[in-house]
Structure formats: structure tokens, C-alpha cells
PDB file of N, CA, C and O in Angstrom:
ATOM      1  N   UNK A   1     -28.233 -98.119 -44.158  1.00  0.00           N
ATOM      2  CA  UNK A   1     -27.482 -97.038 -44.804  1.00  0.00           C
ATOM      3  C   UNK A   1     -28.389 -96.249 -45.763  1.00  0.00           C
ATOM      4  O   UNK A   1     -28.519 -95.028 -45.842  1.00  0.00           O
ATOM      5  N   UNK A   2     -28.797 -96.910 -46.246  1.00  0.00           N
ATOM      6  CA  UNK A   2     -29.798 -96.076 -47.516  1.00  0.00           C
ATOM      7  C   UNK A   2     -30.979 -95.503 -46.568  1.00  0.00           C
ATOM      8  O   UNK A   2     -31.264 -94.346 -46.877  1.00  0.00           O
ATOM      9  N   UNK A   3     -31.691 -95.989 -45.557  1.00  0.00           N
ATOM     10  CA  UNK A   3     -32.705 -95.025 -44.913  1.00  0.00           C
ATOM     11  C   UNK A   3     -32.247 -93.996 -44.766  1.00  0.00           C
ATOM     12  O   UNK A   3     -32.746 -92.920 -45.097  1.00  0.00           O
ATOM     13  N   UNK A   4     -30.959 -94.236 -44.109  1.00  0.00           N
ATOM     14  CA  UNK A   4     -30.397 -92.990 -43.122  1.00  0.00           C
ATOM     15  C   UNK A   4     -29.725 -91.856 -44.661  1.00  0.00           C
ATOM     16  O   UNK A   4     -29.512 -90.681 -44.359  1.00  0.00           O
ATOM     17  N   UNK A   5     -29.579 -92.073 -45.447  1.00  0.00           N
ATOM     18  CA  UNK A   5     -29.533 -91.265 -46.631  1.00  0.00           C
ATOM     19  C   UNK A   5     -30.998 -90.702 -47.183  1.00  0.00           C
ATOM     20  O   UNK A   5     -31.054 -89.558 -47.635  1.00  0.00           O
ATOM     21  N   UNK A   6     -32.056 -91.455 -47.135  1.00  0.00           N
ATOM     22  CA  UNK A   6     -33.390 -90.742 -47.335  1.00  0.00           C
ATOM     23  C   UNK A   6     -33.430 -89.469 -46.623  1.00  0.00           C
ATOM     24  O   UNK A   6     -33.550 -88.309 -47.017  1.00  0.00           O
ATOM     25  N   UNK A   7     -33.288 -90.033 -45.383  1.00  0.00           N
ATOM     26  CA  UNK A   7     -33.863 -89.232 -44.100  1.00  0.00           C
ATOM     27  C   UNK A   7     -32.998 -88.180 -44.301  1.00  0.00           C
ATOM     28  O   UNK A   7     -33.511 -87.163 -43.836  1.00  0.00           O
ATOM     29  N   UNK A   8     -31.400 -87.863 -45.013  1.00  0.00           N
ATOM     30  CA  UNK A   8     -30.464 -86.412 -44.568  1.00  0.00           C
ATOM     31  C   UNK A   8     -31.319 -85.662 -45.725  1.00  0.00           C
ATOM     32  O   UNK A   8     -31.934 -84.645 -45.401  1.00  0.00           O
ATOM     33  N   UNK A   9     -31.372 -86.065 -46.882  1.00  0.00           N
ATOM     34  CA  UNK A   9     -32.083 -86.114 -48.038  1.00  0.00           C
ATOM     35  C   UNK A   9     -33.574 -85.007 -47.664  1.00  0.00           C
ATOM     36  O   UNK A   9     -33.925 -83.909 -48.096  1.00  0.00           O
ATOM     37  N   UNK A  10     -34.141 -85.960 -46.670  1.00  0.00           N
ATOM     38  CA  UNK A  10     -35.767 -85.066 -46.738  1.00  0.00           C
ATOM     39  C   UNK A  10     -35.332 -83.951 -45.617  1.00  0.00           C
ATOM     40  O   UNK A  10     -35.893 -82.869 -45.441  1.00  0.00           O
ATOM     41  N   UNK A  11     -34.099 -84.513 -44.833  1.00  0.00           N
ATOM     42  CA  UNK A  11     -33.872 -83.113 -43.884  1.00  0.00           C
ATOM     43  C   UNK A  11     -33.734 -82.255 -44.307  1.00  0.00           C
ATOM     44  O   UNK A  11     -34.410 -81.272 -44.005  1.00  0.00           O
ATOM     45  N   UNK A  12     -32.488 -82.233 -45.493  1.00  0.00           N
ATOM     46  CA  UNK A  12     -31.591 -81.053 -46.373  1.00  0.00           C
ATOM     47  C   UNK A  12     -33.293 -80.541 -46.930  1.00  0.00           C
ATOM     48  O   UNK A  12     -33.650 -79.431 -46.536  1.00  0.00           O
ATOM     49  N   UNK A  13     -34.118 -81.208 -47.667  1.00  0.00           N
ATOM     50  CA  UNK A  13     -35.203 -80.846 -48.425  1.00  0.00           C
ATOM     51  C   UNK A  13     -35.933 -79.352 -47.548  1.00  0.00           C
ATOM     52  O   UNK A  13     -36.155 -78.222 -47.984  1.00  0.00           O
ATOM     53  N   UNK A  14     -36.172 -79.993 -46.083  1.00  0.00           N
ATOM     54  CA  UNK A  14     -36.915 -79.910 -45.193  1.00  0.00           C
ATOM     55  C   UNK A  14     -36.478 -78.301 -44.781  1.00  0.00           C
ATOM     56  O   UNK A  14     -37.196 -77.304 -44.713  1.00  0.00           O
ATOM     57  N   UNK A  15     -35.002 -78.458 -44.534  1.00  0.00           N
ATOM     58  CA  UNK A  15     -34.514 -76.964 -44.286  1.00  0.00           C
ATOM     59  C   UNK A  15     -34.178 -76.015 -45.365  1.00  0.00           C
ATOM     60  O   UNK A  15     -33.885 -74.863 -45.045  1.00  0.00           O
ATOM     61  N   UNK A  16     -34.186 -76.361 -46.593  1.00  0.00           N
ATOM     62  CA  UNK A  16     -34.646 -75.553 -47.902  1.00  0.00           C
ATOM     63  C   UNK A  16     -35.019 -74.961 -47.865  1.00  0.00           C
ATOM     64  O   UNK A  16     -34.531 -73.831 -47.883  1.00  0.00           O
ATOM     65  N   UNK A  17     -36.916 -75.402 -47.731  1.00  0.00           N
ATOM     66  CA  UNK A  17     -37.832 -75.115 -47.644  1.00  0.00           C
ATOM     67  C   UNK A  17     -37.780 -74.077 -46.744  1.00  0.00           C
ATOM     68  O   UNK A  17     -37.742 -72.965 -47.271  1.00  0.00           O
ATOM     69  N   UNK A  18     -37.765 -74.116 -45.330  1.00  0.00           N
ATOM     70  CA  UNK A  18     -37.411 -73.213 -44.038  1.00  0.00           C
ATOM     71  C   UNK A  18     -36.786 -71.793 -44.330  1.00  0.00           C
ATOM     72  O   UNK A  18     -37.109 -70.636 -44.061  1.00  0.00           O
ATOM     73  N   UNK A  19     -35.754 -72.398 -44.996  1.00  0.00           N
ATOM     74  CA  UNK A  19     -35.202 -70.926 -45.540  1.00  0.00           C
ATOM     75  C   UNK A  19     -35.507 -70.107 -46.548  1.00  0.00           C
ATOM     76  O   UNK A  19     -35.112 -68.946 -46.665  1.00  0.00           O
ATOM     77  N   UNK A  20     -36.520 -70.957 -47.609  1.00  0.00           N
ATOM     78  CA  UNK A  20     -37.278 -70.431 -48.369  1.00  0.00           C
ATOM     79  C   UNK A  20     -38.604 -69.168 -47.862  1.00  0.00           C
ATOM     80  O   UNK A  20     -39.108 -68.215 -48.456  1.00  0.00           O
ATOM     81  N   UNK A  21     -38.759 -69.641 -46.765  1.00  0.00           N
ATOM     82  CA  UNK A  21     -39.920 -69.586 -46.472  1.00  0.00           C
ATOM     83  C   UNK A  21     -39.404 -68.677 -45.475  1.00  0.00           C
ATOM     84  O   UNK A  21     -40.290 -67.986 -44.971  1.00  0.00           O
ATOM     85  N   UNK A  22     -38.067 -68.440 -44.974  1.00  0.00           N
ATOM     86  CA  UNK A  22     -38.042 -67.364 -43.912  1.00  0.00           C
ATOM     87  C   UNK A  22     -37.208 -65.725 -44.875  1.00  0.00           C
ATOM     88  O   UNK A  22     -37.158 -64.536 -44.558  1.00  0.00           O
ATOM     89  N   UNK A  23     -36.704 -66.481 -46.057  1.00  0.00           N
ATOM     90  CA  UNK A  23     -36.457 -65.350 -46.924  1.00  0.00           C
ATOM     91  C   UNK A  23     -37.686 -64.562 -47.479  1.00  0.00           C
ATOM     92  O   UNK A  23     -37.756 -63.350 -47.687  1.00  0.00           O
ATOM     93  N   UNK A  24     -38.723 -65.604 -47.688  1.00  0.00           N
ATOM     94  CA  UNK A  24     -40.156 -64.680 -48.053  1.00  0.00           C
ATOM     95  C   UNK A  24     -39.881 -63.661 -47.155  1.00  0.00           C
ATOM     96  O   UNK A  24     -39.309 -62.620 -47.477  1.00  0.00           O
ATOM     97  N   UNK A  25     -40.445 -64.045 -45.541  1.00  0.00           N
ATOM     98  CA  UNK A  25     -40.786 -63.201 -44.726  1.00  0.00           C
ATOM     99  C   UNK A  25     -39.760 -61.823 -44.430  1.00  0.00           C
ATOM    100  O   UNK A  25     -40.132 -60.721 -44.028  1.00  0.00           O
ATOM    101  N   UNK A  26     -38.160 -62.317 -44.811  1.00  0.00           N
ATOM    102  CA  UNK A  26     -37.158 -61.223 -44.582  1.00  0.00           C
ATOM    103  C   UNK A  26     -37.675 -59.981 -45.612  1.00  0.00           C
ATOM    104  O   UNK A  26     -37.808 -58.783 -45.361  1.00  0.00           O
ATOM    105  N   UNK A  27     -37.964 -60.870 -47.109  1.00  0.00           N
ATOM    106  CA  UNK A  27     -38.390 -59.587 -48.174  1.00  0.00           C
ATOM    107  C   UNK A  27     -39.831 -58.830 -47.932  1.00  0.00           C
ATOM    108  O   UNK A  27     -40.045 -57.706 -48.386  1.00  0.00           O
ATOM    109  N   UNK A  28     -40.985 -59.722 -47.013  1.00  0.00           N
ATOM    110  CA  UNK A  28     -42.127 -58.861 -46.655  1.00  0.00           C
ATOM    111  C   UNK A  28     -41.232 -57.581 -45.924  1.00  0.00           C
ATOM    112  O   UNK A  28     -40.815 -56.522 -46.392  1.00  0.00           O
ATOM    113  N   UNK A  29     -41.157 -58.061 -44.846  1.00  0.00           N
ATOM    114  CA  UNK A  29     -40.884 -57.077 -43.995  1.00  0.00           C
ATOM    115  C   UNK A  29     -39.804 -55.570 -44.508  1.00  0.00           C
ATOM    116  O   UNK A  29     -39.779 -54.445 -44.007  1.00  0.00           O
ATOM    117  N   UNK A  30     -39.235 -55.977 -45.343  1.00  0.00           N
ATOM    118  CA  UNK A  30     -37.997 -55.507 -45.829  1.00  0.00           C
ATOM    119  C   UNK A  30     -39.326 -54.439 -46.706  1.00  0.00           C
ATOM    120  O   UNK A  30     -39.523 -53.258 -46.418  1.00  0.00           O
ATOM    121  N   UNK A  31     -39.804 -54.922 -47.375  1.00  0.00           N
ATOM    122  CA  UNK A  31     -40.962 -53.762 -48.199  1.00  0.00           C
ATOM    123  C   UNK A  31     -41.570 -53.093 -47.201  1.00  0.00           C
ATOM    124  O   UNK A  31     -41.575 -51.868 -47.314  1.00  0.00           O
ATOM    125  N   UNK A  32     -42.189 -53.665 -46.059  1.00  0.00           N
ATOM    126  CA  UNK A  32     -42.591 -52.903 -45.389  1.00  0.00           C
ATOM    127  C   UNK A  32     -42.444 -51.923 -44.500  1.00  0.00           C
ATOM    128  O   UNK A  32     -43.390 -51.277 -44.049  1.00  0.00           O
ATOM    129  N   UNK A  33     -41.005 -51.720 -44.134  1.00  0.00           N
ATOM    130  CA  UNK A  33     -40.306 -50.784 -43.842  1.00  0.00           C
ATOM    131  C   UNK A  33     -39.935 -49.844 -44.338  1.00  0.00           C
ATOM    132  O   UNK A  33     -39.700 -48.805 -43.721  1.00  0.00           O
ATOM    133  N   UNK A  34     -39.732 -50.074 -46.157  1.00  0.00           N
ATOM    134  CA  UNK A  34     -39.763 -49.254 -47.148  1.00  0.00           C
ATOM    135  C   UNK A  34     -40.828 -47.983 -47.653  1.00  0.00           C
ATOM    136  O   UNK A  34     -40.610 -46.886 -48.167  1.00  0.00           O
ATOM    137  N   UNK A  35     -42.248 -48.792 -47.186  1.00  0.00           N
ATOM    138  CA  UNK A  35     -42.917 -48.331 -46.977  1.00  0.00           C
ATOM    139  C   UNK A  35     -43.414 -46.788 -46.094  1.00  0.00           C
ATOM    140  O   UNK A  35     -43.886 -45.687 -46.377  1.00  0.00           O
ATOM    141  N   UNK A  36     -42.962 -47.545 -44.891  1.00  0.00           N
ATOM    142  CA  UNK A  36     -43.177 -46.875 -43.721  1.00  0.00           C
ATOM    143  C   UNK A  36     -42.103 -45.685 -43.448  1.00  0.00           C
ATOM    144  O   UNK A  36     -42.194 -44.706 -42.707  1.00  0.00           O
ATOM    145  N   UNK A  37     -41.220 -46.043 -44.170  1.00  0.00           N
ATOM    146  CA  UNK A  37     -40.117 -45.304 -44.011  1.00  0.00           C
ATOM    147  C   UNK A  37     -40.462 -43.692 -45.677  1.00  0.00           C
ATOM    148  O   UNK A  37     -39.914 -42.608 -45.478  1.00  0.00           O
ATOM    149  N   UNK A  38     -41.035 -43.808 -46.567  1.00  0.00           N
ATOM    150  CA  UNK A  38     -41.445 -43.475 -47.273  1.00  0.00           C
ATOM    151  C   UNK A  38     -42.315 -42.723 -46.679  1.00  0.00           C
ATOM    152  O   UNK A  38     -41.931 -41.553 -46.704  1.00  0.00           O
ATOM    153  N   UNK A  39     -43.502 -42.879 -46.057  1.00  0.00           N
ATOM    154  CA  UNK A  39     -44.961 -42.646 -44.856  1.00  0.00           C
ATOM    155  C   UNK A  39     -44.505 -41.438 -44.248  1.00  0.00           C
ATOM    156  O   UNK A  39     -45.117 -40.375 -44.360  1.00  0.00           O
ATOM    157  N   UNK A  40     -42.848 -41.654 -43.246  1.00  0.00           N
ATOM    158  CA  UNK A  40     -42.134 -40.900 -42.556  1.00  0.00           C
ATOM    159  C   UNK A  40     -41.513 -39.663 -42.968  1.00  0.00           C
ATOM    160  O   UNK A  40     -41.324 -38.604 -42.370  1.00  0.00           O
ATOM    161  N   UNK A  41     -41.129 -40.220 -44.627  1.00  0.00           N
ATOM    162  CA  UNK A  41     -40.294 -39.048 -44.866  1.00  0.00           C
ATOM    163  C   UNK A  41     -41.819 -37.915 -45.703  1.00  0.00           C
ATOM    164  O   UNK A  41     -41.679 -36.697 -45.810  1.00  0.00           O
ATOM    165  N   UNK A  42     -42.696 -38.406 -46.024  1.00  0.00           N
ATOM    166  CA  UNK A  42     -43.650 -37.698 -46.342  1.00  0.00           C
ATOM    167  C   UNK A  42     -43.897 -36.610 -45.294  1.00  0.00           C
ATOM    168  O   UNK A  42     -43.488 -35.450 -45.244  1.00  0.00           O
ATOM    169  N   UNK A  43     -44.797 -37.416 -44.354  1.00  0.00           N
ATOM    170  CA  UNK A  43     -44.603 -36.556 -42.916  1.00  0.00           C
ATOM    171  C   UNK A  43     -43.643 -35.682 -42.952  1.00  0.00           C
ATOM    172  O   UNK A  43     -43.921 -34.595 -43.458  1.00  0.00           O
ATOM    173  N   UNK A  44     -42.628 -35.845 -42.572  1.00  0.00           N
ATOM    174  CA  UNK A  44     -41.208 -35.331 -42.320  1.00  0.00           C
ATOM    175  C   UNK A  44     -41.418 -33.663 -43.103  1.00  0.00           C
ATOM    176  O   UNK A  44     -41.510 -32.554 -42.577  1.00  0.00           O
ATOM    177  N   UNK A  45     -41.442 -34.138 -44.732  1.00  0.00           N
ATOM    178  CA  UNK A  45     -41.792 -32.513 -45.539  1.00  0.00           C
ATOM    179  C   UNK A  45     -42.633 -31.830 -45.066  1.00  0.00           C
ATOM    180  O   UNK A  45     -42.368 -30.678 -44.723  1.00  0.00           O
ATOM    181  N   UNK A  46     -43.811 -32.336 -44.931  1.00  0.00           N
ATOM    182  CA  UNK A  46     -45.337 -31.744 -44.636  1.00  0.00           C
ATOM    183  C   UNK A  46     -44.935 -30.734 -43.503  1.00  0.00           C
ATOM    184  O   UNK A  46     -45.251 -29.548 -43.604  1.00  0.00           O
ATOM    185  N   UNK A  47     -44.303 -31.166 -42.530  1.00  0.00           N
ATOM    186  CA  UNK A  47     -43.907 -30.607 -41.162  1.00  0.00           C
ATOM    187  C   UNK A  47     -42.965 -29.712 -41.488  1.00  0.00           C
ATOM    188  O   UNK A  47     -43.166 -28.562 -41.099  1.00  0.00           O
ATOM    189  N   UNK A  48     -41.726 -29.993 -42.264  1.00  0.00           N
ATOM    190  CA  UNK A  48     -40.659 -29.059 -42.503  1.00  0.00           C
ATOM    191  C   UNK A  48     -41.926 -27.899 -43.740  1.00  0.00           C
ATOM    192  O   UNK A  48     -42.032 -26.678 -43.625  1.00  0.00           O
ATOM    193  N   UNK A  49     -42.155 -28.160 -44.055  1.00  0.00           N
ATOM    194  CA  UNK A  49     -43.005 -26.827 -45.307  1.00  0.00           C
ATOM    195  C   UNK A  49     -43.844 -26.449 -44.351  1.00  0.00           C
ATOM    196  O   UNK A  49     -43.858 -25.220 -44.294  1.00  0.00           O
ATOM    197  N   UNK A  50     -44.586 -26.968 -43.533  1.00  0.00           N
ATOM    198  CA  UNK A  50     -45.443 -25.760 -42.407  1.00  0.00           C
ATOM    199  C   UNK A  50     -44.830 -25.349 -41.718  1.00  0.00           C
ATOM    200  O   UNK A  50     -45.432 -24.348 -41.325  1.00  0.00           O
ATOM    201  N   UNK A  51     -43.212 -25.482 -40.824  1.00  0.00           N
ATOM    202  CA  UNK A  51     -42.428 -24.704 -40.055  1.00  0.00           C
ATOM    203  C   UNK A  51     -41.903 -23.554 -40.989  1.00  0.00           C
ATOM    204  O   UNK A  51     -41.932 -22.373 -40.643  1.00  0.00           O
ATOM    205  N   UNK A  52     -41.297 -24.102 -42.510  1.00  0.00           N
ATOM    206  CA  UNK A  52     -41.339 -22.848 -42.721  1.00  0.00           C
ATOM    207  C   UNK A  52     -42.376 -21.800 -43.062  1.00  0.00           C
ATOM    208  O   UNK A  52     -42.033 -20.627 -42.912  1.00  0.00           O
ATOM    209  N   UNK A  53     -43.493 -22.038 -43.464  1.00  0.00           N
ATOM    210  CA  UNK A  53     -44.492 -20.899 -43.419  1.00  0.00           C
ATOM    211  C   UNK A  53     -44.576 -20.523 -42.544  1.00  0.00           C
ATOM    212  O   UNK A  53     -44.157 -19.396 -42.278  1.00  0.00           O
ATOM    213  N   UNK A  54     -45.283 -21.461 -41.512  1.00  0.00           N
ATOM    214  CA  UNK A  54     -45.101 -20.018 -40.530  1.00  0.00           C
ATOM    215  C   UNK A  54     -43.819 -19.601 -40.067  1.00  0.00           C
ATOM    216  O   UNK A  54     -43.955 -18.694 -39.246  1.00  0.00           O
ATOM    217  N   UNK A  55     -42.920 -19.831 -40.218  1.00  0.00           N
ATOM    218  CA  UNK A  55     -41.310 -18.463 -40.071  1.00  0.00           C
ATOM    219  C   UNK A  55     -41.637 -17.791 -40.980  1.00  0.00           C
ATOM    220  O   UNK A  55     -41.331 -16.625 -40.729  1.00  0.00           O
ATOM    221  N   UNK A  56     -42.206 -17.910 -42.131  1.00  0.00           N
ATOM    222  CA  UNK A  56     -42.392 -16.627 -43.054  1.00  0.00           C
ATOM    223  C   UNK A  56     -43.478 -15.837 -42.654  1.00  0.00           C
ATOM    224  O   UNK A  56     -43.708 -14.880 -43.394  1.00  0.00           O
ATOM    225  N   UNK A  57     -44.195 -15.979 -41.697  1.00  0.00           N
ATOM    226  CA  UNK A  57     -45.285 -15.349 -41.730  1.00  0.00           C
ATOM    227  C   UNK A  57     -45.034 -14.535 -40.630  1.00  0.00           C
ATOM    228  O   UNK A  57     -45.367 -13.351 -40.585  1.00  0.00           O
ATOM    229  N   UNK A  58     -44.257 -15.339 -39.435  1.00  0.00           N
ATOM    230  CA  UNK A  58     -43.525 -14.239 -38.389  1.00  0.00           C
ATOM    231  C   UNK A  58     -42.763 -13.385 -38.387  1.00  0.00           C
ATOM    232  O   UNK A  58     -42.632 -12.456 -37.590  1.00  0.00           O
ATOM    233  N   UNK A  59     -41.749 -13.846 -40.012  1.00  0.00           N
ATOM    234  CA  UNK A  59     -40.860 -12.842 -40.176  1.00  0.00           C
ATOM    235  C   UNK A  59     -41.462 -11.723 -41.171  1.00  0.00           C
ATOM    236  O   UNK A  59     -40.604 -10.887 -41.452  1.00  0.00           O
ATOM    237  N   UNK A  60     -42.096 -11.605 -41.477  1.00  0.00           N
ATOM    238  CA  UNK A  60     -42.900 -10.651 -42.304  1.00  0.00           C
ATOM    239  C   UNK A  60     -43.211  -9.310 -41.132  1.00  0.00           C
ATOM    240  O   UNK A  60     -43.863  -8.326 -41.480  1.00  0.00           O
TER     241      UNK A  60
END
């Protein structure tokens, strides 16, 4: 009885850990999309402010 209580013991420990360790990776990724998504919307202006110049320059 008492092994088999160690052993749920280092399991419960065991999958803690696991989820510790897969929440890291949820919050990497989670920044890094933030990132990229940031990257995008940069882009995004750059492109919208040169479409409109040149419409201003055609409509002139």
C-alpha cells in the first residue's frame, strides 16, 4: 500500500512538471506570434502608406 502511494505521489509530481513545462512552451509561442503578428502589421502600414502615395501621385 504505501509503495503504491509513493509511486501516485511521483506520478502526480511527474505530470506537474509536464504541464509546467508544456505551459512554458504555450507562453513561448504565444510571444512569438505576438511578435510576428506585430512584424505583419508593420508591413501591413508600410504597404498601405505607399498605395496611398502613389494614388496621390496619379491623382495629381
Amino acid at each position: 500500500m504505501v509503495i503504491w502511494v509513493f509511486k501516485f505521489y511521483a506520478a502526480l509530481k511527474q505530470r506537474k512538471l509536464e504541464n509546467k513545462q508544456f505551459d512554458r512552451q504555450v507562453a513561448n509561442e504565444i510571444e512569438k506570434n505576438k511578435k510576428l503578428a506585430a512584424e505583419i502589421d508593420q508591413r501591413a502600414a508600410a504597404i498601405r502608406k505607399h498605395v496611398e502615395d502613389r494614388m496621390n501621385i496619379y491623382s495629381k
